[in-house]
RONU-626205 format. One record per residue (C-alpha): residue number from 1; residue in one letter; x, y, z. Coordinates in nm, 3 decimals, decimal comma. Example, Ala and Ser with C-alpha at 12.3 -4.5 7.8 and 13.67 -1.06 7.14 Angstrom:
// RONU-626205
n / res / X / Y / Z
1 / a / 1,230 / -0,450 / 0,780 $
2 / s / 1,367 / -0,106 / 0,714 $
// end
This chain:
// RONU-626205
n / res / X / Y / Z
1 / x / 0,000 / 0,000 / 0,000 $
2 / x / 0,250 / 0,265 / 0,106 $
3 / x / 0,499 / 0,220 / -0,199 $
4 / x / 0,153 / 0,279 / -0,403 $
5 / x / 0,118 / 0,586 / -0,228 $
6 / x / 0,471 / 0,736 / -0,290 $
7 / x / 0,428 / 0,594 / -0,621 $
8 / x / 0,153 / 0,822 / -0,662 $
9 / x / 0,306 / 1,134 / -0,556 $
10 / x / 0,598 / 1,100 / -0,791 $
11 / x / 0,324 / 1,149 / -1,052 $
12 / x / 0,329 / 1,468 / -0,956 $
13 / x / 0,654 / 1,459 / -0,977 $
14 / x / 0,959 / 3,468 / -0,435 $
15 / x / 1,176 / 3,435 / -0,075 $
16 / x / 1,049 / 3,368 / 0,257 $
17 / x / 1,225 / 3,311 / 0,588 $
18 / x / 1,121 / 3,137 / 0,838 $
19 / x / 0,999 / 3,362 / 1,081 $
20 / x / 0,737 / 3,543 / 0,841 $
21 / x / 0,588 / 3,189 / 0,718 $
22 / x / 0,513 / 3,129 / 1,108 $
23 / x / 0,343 / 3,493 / 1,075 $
24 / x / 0,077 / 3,338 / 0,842 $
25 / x / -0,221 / 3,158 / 0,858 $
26 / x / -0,222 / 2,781 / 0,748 $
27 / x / -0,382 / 2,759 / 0,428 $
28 / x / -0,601 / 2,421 / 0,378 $
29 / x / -0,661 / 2,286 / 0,025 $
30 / x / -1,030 / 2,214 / -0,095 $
31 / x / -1,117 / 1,928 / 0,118 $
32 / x / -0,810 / 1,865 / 0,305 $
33 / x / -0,800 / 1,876 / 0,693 $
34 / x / -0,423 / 1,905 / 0,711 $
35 / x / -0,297 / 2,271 / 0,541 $
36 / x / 0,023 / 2,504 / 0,606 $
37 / x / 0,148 / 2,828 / 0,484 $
38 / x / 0,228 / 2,802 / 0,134 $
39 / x / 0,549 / 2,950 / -0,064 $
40 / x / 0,484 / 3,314 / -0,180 $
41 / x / 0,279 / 3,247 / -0,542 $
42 / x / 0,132 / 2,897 / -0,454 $
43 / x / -0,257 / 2,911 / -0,473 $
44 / x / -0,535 / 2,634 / -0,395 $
45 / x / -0,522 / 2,381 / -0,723 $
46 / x / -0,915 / 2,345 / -0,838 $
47 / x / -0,697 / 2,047 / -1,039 $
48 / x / -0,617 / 1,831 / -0,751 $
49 / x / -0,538 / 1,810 / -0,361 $
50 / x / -0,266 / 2,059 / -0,303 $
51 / x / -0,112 / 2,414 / -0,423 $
52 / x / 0,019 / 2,536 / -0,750 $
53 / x / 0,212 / 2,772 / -0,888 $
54 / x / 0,120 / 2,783 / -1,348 $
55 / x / 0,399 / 3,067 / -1,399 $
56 / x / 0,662 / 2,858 / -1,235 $
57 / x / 0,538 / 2,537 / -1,316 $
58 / x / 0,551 / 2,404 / -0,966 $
59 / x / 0,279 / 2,204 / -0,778 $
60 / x / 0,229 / 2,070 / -0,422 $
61 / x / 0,048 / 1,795 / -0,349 $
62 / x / -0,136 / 1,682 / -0,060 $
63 / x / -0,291 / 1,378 / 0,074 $
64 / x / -0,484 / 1,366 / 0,439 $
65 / x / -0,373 / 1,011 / 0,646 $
66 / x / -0,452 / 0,825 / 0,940 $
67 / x / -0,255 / 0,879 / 1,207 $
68 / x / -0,137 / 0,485 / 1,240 $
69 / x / 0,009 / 0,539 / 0,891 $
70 / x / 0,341 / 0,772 / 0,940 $
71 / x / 0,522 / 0,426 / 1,071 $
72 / x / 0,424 / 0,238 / 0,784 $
73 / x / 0,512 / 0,529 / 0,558 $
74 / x / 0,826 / 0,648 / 0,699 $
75 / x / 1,000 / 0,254 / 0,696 $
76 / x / 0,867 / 0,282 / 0,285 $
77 / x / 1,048 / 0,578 / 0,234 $
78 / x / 1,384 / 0,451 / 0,216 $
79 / x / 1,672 / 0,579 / -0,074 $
80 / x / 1,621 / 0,288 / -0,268 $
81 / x / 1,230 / 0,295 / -0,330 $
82 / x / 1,231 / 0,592 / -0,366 $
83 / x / 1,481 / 0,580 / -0,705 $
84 / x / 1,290 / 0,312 / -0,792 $
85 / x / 1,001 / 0,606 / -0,833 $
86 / x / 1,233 / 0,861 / -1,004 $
87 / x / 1,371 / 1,051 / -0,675 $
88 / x / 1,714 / 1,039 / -0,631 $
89 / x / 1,778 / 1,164 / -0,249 $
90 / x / 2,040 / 1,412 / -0,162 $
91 / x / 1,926 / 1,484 / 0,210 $
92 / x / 1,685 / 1,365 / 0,504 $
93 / x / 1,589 / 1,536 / 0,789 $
94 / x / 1,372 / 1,449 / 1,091 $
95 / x / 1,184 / 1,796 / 1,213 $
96 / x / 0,993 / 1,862 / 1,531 $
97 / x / 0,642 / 2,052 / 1,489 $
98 / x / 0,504 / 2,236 / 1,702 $
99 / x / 0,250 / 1,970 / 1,757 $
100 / x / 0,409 / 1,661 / 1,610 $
101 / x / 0,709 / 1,529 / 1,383 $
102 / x / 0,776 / 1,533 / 1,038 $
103 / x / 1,051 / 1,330 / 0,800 $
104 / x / 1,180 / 1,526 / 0,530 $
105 / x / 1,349 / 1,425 / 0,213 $
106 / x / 1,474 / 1,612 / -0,067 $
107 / x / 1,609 / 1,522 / -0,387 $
108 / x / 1,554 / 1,536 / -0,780 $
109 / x / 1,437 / 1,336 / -1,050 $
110 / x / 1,377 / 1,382 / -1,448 $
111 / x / 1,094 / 1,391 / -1,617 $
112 / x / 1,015 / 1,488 / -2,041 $
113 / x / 1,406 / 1,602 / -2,024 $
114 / x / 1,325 / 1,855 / -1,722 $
115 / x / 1,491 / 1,838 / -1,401 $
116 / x / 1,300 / 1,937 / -1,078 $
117 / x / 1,403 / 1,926 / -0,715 $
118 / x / 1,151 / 1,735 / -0,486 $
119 / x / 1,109 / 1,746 / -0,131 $
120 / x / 0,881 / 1,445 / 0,023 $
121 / x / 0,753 / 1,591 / 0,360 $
122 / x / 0,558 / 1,354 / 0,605 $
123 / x / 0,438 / 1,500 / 0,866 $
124 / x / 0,246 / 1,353 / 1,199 $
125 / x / -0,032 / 1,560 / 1,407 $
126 / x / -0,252 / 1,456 / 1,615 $
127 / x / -0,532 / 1,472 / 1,423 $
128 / x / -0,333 / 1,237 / 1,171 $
129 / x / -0,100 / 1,238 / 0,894 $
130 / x / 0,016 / 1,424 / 0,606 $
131 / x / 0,175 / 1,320 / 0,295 $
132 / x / 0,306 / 1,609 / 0,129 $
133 / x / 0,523 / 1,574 / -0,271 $
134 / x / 0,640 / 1,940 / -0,401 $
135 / x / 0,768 / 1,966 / -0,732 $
136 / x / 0,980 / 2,301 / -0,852 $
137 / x / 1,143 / 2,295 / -1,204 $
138 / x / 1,531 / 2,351 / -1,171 $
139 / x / 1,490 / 2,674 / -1,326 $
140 / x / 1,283 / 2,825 / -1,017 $
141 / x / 1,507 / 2,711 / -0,743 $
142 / x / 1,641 / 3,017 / -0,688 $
143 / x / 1,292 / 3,135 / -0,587 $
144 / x / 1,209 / 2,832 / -0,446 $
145 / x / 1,523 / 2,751 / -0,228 $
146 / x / 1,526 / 2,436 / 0,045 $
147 / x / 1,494 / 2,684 / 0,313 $
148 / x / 1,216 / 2,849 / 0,218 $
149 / x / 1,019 / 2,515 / 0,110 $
150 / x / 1,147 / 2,376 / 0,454 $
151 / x / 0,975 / 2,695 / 0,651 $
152 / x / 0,666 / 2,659 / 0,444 $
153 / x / 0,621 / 2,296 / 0,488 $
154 / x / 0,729 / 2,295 / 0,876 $
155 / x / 0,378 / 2,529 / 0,957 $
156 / x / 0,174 / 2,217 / 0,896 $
157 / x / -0,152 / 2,260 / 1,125 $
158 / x / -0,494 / 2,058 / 1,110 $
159 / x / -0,830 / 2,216 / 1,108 $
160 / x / -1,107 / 2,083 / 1,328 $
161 / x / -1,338 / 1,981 / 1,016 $
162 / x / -1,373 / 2,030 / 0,648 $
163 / x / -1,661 / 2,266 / 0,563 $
164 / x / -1,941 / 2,110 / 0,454 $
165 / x / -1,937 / 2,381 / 0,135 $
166 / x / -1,624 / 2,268 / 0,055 $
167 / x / -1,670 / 1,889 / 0,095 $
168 / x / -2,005 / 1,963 / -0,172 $
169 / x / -1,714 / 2,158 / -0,421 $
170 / x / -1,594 / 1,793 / -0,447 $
171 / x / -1,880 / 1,609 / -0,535 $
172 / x / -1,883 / 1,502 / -0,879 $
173 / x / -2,163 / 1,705 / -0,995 $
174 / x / -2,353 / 2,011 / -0,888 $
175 / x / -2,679 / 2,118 / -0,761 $
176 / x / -2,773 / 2,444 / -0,958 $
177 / x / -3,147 / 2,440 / -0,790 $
178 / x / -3,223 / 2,375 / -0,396 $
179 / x / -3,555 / 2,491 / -0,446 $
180 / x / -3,547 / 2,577 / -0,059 $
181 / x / -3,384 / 2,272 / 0,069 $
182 / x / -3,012 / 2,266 / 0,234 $
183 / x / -2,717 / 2,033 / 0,219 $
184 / x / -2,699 / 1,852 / 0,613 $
185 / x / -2,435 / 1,601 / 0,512 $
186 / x / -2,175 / 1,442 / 0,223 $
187 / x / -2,171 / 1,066 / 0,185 $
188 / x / -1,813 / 0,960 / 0,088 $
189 / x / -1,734 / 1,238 / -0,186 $
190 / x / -2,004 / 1,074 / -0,400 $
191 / x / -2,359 / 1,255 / -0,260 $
192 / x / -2,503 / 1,444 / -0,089 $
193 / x / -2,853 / 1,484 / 0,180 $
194 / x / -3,092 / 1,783 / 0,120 $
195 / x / -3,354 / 1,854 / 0,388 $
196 / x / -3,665 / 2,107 / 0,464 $
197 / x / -3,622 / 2,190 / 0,845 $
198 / x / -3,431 / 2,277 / 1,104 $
199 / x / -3,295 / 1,937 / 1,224 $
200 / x / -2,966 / 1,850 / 1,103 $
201 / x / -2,989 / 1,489 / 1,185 $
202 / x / -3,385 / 1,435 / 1,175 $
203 / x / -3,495 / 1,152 / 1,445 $
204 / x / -3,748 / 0,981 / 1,186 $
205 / x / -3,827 / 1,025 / 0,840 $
206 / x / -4,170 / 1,187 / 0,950 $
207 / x / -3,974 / 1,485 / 1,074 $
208 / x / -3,879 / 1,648 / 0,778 $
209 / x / -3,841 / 1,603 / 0,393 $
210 / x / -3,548 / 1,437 / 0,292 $
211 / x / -3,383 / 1,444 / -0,062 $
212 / x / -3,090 / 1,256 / -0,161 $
213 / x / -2,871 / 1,244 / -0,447 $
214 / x / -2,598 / 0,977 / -0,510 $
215 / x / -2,406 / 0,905 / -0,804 $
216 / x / -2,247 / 0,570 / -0,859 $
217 / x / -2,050 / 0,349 / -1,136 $
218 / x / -2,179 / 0,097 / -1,393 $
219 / x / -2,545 / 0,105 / -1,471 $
220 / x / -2,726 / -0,136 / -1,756 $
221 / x / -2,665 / 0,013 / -2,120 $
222 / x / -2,956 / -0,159 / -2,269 $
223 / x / -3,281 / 0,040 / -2,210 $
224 / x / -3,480 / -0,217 / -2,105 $
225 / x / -3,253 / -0,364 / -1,832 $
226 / x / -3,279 / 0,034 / -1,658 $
227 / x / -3,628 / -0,046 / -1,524 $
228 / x / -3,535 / -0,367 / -1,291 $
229 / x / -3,189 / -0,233 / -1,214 $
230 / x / -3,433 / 0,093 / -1,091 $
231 / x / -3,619 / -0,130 / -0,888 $
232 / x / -3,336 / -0,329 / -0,730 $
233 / x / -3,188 / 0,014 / -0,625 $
234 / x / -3,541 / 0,088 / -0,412 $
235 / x / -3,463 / -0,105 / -0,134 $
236 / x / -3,298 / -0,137 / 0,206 $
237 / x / -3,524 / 0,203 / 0,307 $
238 / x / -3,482 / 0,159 / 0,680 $
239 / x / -3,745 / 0,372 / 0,912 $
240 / x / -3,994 / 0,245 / 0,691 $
241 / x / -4,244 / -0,034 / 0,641 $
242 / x / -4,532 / -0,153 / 0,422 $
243 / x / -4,331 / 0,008 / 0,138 $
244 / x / -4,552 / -0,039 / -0,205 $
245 / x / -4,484 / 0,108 / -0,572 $
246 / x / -4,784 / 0,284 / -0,698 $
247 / x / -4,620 / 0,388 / -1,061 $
248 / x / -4,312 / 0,324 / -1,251 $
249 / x / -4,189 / 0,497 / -1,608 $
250 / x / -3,926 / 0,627 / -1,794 $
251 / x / -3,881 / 0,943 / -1,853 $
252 / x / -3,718 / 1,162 / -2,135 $
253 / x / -3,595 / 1,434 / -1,965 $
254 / x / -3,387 / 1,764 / -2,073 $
255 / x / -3,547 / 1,815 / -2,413 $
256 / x / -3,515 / 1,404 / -2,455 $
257 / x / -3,077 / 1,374 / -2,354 $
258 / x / -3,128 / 1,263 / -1,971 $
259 / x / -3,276 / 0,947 / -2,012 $
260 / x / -3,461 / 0,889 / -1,602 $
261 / x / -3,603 / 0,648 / -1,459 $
262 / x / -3,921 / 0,705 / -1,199 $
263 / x / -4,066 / 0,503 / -0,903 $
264 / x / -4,267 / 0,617 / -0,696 $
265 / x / -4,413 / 0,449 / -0,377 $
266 / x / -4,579 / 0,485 / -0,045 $
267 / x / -4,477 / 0,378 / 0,291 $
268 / x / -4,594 / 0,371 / 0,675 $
269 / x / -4,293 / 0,526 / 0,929 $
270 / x / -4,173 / 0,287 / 1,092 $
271 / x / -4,242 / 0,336 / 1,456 $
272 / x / -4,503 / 0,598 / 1,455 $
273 / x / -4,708 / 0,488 / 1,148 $
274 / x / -4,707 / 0,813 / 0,986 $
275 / x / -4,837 / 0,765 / 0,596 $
276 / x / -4,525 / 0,871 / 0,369 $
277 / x / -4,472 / 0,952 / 0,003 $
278 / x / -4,115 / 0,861 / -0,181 $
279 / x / -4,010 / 0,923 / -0,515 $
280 / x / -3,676 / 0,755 / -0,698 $
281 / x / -3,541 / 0,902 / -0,993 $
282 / x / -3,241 / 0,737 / -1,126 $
283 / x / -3,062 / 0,926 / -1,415 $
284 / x / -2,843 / 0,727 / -1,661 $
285 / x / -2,508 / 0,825 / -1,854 $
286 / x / -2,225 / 0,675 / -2,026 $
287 / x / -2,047 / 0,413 / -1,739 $
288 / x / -2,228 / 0,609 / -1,430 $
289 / x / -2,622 / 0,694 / -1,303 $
290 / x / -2,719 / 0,953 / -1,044 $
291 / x / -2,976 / 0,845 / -0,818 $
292 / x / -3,194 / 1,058 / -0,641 $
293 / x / -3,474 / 0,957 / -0,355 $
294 / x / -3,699 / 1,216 / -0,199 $
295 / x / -3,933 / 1,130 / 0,088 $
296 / x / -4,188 / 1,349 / 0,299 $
297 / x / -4,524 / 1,288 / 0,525 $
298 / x / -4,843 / 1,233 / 0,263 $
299 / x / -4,962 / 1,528 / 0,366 $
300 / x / -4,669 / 1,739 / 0,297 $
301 / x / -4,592 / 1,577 / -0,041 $
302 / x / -4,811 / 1,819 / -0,275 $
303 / x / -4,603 / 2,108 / -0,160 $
304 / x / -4,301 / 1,938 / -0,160 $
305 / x / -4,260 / 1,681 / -0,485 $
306 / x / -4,256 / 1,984 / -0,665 $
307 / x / -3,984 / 2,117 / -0,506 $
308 / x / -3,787 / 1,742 / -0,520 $
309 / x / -3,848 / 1,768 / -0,942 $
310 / x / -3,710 / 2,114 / -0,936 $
311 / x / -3,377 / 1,967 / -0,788 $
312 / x / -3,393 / 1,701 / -0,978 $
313 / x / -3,372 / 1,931 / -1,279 $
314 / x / -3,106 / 2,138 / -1,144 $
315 / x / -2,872 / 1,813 / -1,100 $
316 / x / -2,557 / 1,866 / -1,392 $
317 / x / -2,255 / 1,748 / -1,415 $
318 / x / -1,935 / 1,957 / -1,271 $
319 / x / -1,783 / 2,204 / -1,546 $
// end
């Protein structure tokens, strides 16, 4: 696993001192718990995890670890595997943070007839670990000296939580209509709950509406295979009972291009009994679907499955 990981950084493979970089605020990329000060020119990547710098040609990389995996790491990291990846080391160093440890290696390596000086920076918190690759062309060195990398690099901080804004930026696709619902929660990078009311973790389905959108991998080419996949998606709805599918169809939406599939269904709540309305839609594209599930109390559902299409409609894809 860990030679993977360095693996994977190698892909990726102006003067400050020391005392102004501890001046500065940490700066955390999109998503990332673990941040620091950046070099003087670096700015958030919207490409990947990290910083980067277009003009100079120099990125930084960052990946967010459990805190069990430094050991693991640090005994990969030897000279050897890491030539074996393209860096050839010219210097280690072990650093103490001001809340934890760090091992830093720097080097160079080759790539498309360009040399570029690399520093590998792992670095141990107590909120957990980061794994940190920069990658400066040899003709920016002398703004980008080992010192001033070093500095940058030896601010690492952790933040308590990543927004839940931010964690929504990385979501593969993007939700141009709310229609008066808000985000309460990301599931795993890949969706994302909507609700109407002021709970942010409702006690029972009854409490408030619920809308949920989901995208996932695979999905049946052939049109008529969409309507039983559809259906074998509609289950494990926990909280609910006496679940029954009143009408089922496929729908042609966006002027015909978004071809949908819709269940929908009513239900009992669980534990109180409460009559409830759901609706599935379950969008497919080329090697992925988006699935989206609204439910609500019967007698909210004329107000709200409105609202439900009208996110539905706003669901695209990210630029």
């Amino acid at each position: 696993m860990t030679l993977r990981v360095v693996a994977f950084f190698a892909l990726f493979a102006v003067s400050l001192g020391s005392n102004l970089a501890a001046a500065a605020e940490p700066v955390f990329p999109l998503g990332s718990r673990m941040g620091f000060v950046p070099p003087p020119g670096f700015q958030i990547s919207k490409r990947f995890p990290g910083f980067e710098n277009p003009e100079a040609r120099s990125t930084i990389l960052v990946a967010t670890l459990p805190s069990q995996a430094y050991a693991e790491i640090e005994a990969s990291m030897t000279p050897d595997a890491l030539k074996k990846q393209g860096l050839t080391e010219d210097k280690r160093q072990t650093l103490t943070l001001a809340k934890g440890k760090a091992l830093l290696v720097t080097g160079s390596e080759q790539e498309n007839g360009q040399k570029y000086r690399k520093w590998m920076f792992l670095g141990q918190l107590p909120e957990g670990v980061a794994l940190i690759a920069v990658l400066v062309p040899e003709t920016a060195i002398k703004t980008y000296p080992d010192d001033v990398i070093k500095a940058s690099l030896a601010t690492l901080a952790a933040r308590a939580s990543v927004p839940l804004e931010e964690q929504i930026a990385l979501i593969p696709f993007k939700l141009t209509n709310l229609s008066g619902l808000r985000p309460i929660r990301v599931l795993g990078g890949a969706g994302v709950i909507l609700t109407d009311g002021e709970k942010d973790i409702p006690t029972t389905p009854g409490d408030q509406a619920i809308f949920v959108v989901t995208i996932g991998q695979g999905g049946p080419e052939q049109a008529t295979d969409r309507a039983n996949f559809a259906r074998n998606l509609f289950t494990g709805l926990g909280d609910l009972k006496e679940v029954r599918i009143i009408s089922g169809d496929m729908l042609r939406l966006g002027g015909g291009n978004l071809t949908t599939h819709e269940l929908q269904a009513d239900a009992k709540e669980a534990f109180t009994d409460t009559p409830m309305k759901l609706v599935q839609w379950v969008r497919f594209g080329q090697g992925t679907f988006i699935r989206m599930i609204g439910m609500a109390r019967a007698d909210q559902w004329p107000a709200t499955f409105p609202r439900f299409r009208a996110v539905r409609d706003g669901v695209a894809p990210r630029d």
